[in-house]
ZAMARGU-4260 file (C-alpha; in steps of 0.2 Angstrom, whole numbers, plus 5000, padded with zeros to 4 digits):
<rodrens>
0) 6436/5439/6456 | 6418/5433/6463 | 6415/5414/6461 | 6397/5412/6456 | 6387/5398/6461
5) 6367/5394/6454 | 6369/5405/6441 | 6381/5407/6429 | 6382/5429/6427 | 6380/5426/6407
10) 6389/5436/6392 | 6378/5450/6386 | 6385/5463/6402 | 6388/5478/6397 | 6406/5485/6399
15) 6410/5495/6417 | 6415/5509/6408 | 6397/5511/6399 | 6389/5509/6417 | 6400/5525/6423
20) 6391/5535/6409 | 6373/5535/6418 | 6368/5555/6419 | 6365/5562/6436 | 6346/5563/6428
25) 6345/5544/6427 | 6349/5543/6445 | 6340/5552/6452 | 6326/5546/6442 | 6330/5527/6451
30) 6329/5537/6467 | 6313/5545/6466 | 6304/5527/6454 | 6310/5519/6476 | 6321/5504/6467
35) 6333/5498/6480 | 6346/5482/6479 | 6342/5471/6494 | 6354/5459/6499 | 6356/5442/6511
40) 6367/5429/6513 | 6362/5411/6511 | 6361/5399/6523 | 6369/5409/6536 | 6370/5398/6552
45) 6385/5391/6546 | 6383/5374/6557 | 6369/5368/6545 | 6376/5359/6530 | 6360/5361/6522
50) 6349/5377/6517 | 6333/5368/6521 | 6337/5367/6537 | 6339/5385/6538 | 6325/5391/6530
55) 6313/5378/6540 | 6321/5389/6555 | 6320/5404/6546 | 6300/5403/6542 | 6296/5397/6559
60) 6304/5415/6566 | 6294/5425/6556 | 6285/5438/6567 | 6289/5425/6582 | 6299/5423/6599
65) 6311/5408/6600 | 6300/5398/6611 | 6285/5403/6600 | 6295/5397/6586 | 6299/5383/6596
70) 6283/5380/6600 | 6279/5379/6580 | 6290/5367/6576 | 6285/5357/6590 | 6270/5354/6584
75) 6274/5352/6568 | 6286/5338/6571 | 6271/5330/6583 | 6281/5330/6596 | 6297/5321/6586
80) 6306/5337/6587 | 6315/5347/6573 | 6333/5342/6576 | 6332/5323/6574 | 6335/5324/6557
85) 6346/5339/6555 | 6359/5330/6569 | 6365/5322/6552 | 6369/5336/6542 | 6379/5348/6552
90) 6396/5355/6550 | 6404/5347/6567 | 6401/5327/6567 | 6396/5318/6582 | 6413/5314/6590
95) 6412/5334/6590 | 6429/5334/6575 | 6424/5350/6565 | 6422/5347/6546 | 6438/5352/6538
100) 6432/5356/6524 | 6413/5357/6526 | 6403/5354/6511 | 6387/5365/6512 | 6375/5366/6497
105) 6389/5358/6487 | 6399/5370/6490 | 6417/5365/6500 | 6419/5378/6516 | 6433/5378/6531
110) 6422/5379/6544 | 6433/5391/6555 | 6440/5401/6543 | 6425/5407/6528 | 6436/5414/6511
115) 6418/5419/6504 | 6400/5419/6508 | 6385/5414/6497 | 6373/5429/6496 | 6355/5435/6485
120) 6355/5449/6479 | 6336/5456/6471 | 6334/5473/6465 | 6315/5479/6474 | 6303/5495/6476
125) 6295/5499/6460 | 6302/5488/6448 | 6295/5492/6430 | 6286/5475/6422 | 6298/5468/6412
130) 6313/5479/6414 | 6329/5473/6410 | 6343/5474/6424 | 6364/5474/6419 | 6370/5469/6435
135) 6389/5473/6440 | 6399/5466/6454 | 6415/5473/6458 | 6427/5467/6472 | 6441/5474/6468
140) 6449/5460/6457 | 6438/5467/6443 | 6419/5467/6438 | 6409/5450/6434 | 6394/5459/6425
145) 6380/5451/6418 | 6361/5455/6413 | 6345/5447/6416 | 6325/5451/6418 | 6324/5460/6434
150) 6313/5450/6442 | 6326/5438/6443 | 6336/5436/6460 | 6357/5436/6456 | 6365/5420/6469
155) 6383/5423/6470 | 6396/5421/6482 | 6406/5436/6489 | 6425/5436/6495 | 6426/5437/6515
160) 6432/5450/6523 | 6432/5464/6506 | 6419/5473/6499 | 6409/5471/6485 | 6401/5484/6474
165) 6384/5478/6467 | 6379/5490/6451 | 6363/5488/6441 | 6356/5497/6427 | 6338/5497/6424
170) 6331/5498/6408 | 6312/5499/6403 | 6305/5500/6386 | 6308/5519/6381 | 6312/5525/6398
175) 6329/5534/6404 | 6340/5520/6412 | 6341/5520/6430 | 6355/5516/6441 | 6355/5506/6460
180) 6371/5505/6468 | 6375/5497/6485 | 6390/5492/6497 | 6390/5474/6501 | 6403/5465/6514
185) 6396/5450/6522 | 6401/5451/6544 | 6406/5433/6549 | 6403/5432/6568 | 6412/5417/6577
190) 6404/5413/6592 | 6409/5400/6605 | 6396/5391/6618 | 6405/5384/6635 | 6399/5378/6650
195) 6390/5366/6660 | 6373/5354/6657 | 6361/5369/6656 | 6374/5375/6643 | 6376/5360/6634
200) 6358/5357/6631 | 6356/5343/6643 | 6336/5335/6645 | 6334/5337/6625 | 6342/5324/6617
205) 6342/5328/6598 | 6334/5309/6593 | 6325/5306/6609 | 6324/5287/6615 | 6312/5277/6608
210) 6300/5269/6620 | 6296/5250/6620 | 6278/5246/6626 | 6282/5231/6636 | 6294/5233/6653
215) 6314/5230/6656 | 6319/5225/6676 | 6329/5232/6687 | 6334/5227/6703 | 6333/5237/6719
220) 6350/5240/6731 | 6355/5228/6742 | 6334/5219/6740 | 6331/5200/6738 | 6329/5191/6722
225) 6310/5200/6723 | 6318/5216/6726 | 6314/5222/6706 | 6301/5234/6696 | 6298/5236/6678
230) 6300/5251/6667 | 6298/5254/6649 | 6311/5246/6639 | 6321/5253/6623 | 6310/5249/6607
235) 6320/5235/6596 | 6329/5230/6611 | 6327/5211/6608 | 6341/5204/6623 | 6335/5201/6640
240) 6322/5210/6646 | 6320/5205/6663 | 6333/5203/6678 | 6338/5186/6677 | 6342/5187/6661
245) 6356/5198/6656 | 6363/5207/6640 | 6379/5217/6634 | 6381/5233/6636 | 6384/5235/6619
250) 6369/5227/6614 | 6358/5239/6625 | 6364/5254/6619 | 6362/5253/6599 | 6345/5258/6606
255) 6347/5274/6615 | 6346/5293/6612 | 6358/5303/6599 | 6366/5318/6603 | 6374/5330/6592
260) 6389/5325/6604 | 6386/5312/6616 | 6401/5311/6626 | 6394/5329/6633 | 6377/5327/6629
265) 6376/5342/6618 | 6362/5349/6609 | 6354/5358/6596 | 6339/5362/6606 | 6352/5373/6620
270) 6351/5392/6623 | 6370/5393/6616 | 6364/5384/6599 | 6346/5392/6599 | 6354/5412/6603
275) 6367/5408/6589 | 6355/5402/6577 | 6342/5414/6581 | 6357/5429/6576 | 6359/5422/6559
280) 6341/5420/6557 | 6338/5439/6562 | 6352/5449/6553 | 6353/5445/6535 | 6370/5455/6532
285) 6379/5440/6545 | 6384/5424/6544 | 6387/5416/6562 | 6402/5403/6562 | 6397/5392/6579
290) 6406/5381/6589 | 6400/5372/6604 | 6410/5365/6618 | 6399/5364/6633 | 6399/5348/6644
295) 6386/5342/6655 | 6394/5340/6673 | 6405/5354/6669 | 6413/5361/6684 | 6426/5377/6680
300) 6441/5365/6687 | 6435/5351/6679 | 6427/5354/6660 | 6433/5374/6656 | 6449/5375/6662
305) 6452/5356/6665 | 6448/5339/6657 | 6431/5330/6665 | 6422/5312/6661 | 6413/5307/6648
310) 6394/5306/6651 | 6392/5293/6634 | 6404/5286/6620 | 6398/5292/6604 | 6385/5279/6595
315) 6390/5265/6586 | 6406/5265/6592 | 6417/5250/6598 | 6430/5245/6610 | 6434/5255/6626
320) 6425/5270/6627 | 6436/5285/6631 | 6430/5293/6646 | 6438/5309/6646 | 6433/5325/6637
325) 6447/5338/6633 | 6446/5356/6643 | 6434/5367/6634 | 6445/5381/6636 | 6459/5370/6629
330) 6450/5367/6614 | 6443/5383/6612 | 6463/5392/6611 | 6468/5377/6597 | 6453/5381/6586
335) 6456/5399/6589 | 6474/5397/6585 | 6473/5387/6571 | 6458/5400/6563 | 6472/5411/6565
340) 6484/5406/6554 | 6475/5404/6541 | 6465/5421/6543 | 6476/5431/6555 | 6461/5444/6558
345) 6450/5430/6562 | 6442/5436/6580 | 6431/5426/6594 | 6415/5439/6594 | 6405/5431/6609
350) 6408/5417/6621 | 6388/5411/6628 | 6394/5405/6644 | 6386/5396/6660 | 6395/5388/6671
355) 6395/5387/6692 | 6382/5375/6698 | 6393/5360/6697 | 6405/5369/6707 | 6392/5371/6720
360) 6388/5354/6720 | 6370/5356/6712 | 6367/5341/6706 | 6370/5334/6725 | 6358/5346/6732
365) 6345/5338/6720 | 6349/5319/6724 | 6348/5326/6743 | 6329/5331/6739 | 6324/5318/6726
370) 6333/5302/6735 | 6319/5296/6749 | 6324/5279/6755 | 6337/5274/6769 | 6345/5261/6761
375) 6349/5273/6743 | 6352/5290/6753 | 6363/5279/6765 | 6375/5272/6749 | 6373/5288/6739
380) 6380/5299/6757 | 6393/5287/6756 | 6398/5288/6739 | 6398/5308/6739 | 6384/5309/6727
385) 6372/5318/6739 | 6377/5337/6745 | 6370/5348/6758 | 6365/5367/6756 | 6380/5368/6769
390) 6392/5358/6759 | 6385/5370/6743 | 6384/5387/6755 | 6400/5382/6758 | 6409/5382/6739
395) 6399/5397/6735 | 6408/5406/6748 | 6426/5400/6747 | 6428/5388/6729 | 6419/5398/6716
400) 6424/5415/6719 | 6442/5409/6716 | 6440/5399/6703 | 6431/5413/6694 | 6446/5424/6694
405) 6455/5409/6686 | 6442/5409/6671 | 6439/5427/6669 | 6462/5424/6666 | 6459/5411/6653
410) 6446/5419/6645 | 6451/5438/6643 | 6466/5434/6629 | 6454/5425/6618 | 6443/5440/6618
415) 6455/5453/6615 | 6455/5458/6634 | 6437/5463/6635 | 6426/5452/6644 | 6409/5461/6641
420) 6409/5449/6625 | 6407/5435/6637 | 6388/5433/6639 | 6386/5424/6655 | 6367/5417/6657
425) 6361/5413/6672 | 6351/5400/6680 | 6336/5398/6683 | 6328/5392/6699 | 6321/5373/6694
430) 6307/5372/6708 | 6296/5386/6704 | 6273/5387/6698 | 6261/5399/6699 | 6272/5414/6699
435) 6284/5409/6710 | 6275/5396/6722 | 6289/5383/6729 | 6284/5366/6720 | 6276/5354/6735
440) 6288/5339/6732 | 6281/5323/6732 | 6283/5306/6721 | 6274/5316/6706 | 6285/5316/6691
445) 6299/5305/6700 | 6289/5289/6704 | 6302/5282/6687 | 6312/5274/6702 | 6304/5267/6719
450) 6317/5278/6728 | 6313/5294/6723 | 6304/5307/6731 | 6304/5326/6733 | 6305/5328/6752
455) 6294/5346/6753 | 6305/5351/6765 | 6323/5347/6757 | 6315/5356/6742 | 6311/5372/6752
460) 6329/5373/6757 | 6337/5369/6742 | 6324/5381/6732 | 6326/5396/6746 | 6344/5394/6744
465) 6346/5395/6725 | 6334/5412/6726 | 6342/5420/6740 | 6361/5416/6739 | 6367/5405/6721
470) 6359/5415/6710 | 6364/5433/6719 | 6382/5427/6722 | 6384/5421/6703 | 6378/5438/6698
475) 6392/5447/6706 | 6404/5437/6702 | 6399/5439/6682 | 6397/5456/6683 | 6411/5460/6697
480) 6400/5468/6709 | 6395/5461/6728 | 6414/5460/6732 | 6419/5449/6717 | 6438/5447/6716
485) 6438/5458/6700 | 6457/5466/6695 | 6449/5477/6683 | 6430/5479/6684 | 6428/5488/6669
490) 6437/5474/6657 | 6433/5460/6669 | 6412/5463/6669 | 6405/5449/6658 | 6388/5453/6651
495) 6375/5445/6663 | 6359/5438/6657 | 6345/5434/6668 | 6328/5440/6661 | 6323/5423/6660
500) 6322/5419/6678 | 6307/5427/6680 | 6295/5417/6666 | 6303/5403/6670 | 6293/5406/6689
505) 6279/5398/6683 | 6286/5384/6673 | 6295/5374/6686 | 6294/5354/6685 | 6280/5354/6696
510) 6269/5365/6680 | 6254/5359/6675 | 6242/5367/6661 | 6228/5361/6653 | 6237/5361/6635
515) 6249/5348/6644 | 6251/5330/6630 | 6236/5318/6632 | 6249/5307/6637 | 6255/5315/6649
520) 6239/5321/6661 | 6233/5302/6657 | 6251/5293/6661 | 6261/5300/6674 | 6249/5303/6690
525) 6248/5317/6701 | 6248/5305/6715 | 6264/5296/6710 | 6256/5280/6705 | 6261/5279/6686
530) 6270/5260/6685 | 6262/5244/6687 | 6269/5238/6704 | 6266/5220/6700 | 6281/5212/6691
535) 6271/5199/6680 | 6261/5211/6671 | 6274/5224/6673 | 6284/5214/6664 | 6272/5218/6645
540) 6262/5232/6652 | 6272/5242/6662 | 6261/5259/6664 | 6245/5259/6676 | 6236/5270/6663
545) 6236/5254/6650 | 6245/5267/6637 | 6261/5263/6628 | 6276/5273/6633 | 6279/5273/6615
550) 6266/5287/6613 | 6276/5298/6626 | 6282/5312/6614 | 6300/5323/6622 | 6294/5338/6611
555) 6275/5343/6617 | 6274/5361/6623 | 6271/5359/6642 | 6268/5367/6657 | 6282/5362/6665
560) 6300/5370/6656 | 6310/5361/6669 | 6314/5339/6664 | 6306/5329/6678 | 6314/5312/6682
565) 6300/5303/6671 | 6304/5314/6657 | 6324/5312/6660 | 6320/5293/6657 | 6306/5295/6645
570) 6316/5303/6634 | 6335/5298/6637 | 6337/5285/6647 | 6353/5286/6650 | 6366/5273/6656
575) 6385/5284/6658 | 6399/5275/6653 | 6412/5289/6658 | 6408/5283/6676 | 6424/5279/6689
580) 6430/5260/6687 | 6422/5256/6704 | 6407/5262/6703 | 6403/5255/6685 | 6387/5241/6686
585) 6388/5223/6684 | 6373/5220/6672 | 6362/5231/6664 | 6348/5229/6675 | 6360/5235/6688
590) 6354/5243/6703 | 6365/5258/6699 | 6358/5257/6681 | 6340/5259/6688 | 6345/5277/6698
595) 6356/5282/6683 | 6345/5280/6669 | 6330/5290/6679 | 6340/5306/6680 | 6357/5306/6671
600) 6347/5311/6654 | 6341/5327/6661 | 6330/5327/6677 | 6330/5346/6685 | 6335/5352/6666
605) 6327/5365/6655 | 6316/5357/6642 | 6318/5364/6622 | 6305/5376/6628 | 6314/5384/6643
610) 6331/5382/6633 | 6321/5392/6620 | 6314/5407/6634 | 6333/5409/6638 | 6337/5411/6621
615) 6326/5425/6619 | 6332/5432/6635 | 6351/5430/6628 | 6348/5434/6611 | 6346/5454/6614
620) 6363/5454/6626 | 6372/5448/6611 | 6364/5458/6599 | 6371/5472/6607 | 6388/5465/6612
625) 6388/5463/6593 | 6383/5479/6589 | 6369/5475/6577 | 6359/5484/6580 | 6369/5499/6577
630) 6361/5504/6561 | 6345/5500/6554 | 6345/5484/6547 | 6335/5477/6531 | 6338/5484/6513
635) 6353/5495/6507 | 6352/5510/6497 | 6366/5516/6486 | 6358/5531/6472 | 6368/5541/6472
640) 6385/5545/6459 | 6398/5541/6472 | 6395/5524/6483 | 6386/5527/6499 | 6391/5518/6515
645) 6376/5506/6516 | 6367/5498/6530 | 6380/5483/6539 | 6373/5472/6549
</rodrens>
């Protein structure tokens, strides 16, 4: 039978056998008066526990891109951003458990595993005033029938996985009766996100920081007791704010960002989240069951296929933070698994998936451009951290290929053999204005640490290279071209994205536009002169400009799509607990802490308006991965005596 749910479908129906009895006249009379049945399900992107949530996406989409829509809510939020409330209400919790079950609109769910769908179903066209409308639902089990005034939507649930015969006959005043008739079967498409920061949403967490006015001291490597600046501090921090006065870790951090996961800095403002939400908004017939597992500092080695360090310990909690994350391919096969046993036709449709530059060392070729002083490039050399396009050149030629063919293995049995339902997304190159332009470097939009500063000519290198070899090389290894060690190419071709790349040429981190935040064009100079040098007055005011960082706002619509350093810290600041043993910081106005916090919360990252632009380049590659767009979607039709195949979406 068909649970209902809002509305009760009351006594008064009308037997099924008196429905049957409709002449052919009557029909045909619906036909020509254009009445339809439209139906939808509700609430459809299954992570949101709430419908509000939903909708707020839903109306935002409404004749929009996802970076307009993005955009919208931007400014709607003032700059807040729309997930900072939402992070609360979501099906998977913040140590990333799924919800097991998952109460959604009061309504207990398995997350993995749907048994029925929540739907609307409105009968539309030319609907006589005040006609009265016996309604019908058949799944097999046996018809729930009920009538009501037909300007009245029906809210029921429908069983997954079975069809569901929707029958209404309209009756107006002395007219003929009219009969609608219409196929509905709700598709529930489970996709998985995997991958690296650029996957994970890293650069947009989903409560940014909030910004303290007065300045917290850091001290400088191996410098003198005078060897310190000032930065903005974390609003309602109350320990020590300046370097000779230490504080807890603990303490610090009940003040910093919240992620929707924060061992792996996952966010609701990624491409994965944005192209899965985006689906459910679009196709009304779906509901899209969604399970993110990317990592920032995901590697293939280590973070798919193996385990990989912590970047935080989730909020509030206590004790010895774990630093290690489980494989996401791991996780992936015991969810899959488990969803089976339960449902044993339950499929994985589409994998989002980025993954690469960690193999290729990216995040050392930035610390190689960014990092200017001896004394930091000499430690940092020391320590590994830095990389060389050699080292990276390198990797892409003998690592990355391999480890490639060791992905495409793990991956191909959770897709049923077919890889083309992996829908790889590329990079986009970071450095990039003005159509294409190479940024110019220099301390603008990195003078958050004294250190930094983007040698032009490191940049060129790193910025040729990512055009010329990374991004090429990655394509034929996605797509089994260019001499990519593919056993089956057919099979083994992922479905590559990369329309992205080229909008995202004028947007690099060195964008500017005159519709940049007040803030922003008064605050961070072009000359890399933002922070009060002097550490006596850094110490309560600690920008030139004589603003409040507090008025810095992570979610503005900007020139730049690409996470500078001062944004990273702005809106992050991020001290990584998952770090090795040795390298972990004395105090919290560590040295280490001061390089750390500048870039470990998303410098070089899209912002929610370039994760949003590869949503929109994504979200068509899935769409027909899917197959929605195989038919027409929008409202069925069913008019005729025998049922019609209607319009699946």
């Amino acid at each position: 039978m068909i649970p209902v749910f809002l509305r009760t479908l009351s006594a008064g129906a009308l037997l099924l056998a008196g429905l049957l009895t409709v002449l052919p006249a009557e029909r045909a009379a619906a036909q020509d008066a254009g009445l339809q049945i439209s139906w939808e399900v509700r609430n459809r992107f299954r992570l949101f526990r709430e419908e509000r949530d939903f909708l707020l996406h839903v109306e935002n989409a409404r004749n929009r891109s996802i970076l307009a829509a993005e955009q919208s809510l931007e400014l709607q939020s003032e700059g807040r951003g729309w997930a900072r409330n939402m992070v609360n209400r979501l099906c998977i919790d913040l140590q990333g458990r799924v919800n097991q079950p998952c109460t959604r609109d009061n309504t207990k769910e398995n997350y993995l595993t749907p048994i029925d769908h929540p739907i609307t179903v409105r009968l539309v066209g030319a609907v006589p005033v005040g006609a009265t409308c016996a309604w019908s639902f058949d799944d097999g089990d046996g018809p729930q029938q009920s009538t009501f005034d037909c300007a009245e939507p029906i809210n029921l649930r429908v069983r997954y996985g079975k069809q569901t015969v929707a029958t209404v006959d309209v009756s107006s005043g002395s007219d003929p009766t009219q009969r609608v008739q219409t196929e509905i079967q709700v598709r529930d498409i489970f996709v998985a996100g995997l991958g690296d920061s650029i996957a994970s949403g890293e650069g947009n967490p989903d409560r940014p920081l909030a910004l303290s006015d007065e300045g917290f001291c850091f001290r400088s490597y191996l410098g003198t007791a005078g060897a310190q600046y000032y930065r903005p501090s974390r609003h309602g921090f109350k320990g020590g704010r300046a370097c000779e006065a230490p504080d807890t870790l603990a303490n610090w951090q009940r003040y910093g960002a919240l992620w929707f996961n924060s061992p792996c800095h996952r966010s609701l403002y990624s491409y994965q989240t944005r192209t899965a939400l985006a689906l459910a908004v679009r196709y009304t017939h779906i509901a899209v069951t969604y399970l993110p597992l990317a990592c920032t500092g995901a590697s293939i080695g280590d973070g798919l296929l193996g385990s990989q360090r912590a970047r935080e310990c989730p909020p509030g909690k206590t004790g010895v933070c774990n630093t290690s994350v489980t494989a996401q391919v791991a996780e992936l096969r015991e969810a899959l698994t488990a969803a089976k046993k339960r449902q044993p036709d339950r499929t994985l449709d589409l994998v989002l998936l980025s993954v690469g530059a960690n193999d290729v060392y990216f995040s050392g070729l930035v610390a190689d451009v960014i990092v200017d002083t001896a004394t930091e490039r000499a430690l940092f050399r020391r320590s590994g951290v830095m990389a060389s396009v050699d080292d990276s050149r390198d990797a892409l030629a003998r690592e990355l290929p391999q480890n490639f063919v060791k992905l495409r293995e793990a991956l191909k049995p959770l897709v049923g053999g077919d890889l083309s339902h992996v829908v790889y997304v590329s990079y986009a190159n970071p450095a990039l204005a003005d159509g294409g332009v190479p940024c110019r470097g220099g301390r603008a939009g990195f003078d958050i640490h004294p250190a930094f500063n983007a040698d032009p000519q490191r940049l060129a290198r790193v910025s040729t290279f990512v055009d010329t070899e990374f991004l090429p090389q990655l394509k034929g290894l996605a797509t089994c071209t260019r001499g990519a060690l593919c056993r089956d190419p057919e099979a083994d071709r992922m479905t590559f994205v990369d329309a992205h790349q080229a909008a995202f040429a004028d947007h690099g981190f060195c964008a500017h536009s005159g519709n940049d935040p007040e803030f922003d064009r008064s605050c961070f100079a072009e000359n890399g002169q933002s922070f009060n040098p002097d550490i006596v007055s850094a110490a309560s005011q600690p920008m030139l400009c004589g603003r409040g960082a507090s008025e810095y706002r992570a979610y503005l619509p900007r020139g730049r799509w690409i996470r500078d350093a001062n944004d990273s810290y702005f809106s992050a600041m991020t001290y990584p607990q998952g770090l090795p043993a040795a390298s972990q910081p004395t105090d919290i106005h560590d040295a280490t802490w001061g390089v750390l916090s500048a870039v470990y919360g998303g410098a070089v990252h899209p912002s929610a308006e370039g994760h949003a632009a590869m949503a929109d380049a994504a979200l068509p590659a899935a769409s027909a991965v899917l197959g929605l767009d195989a038919v027409p979607p929008g409202v069925t039709r069913g008019l005729l005596p025998q049922l019609l195949p209607s319009a699946q979406q």
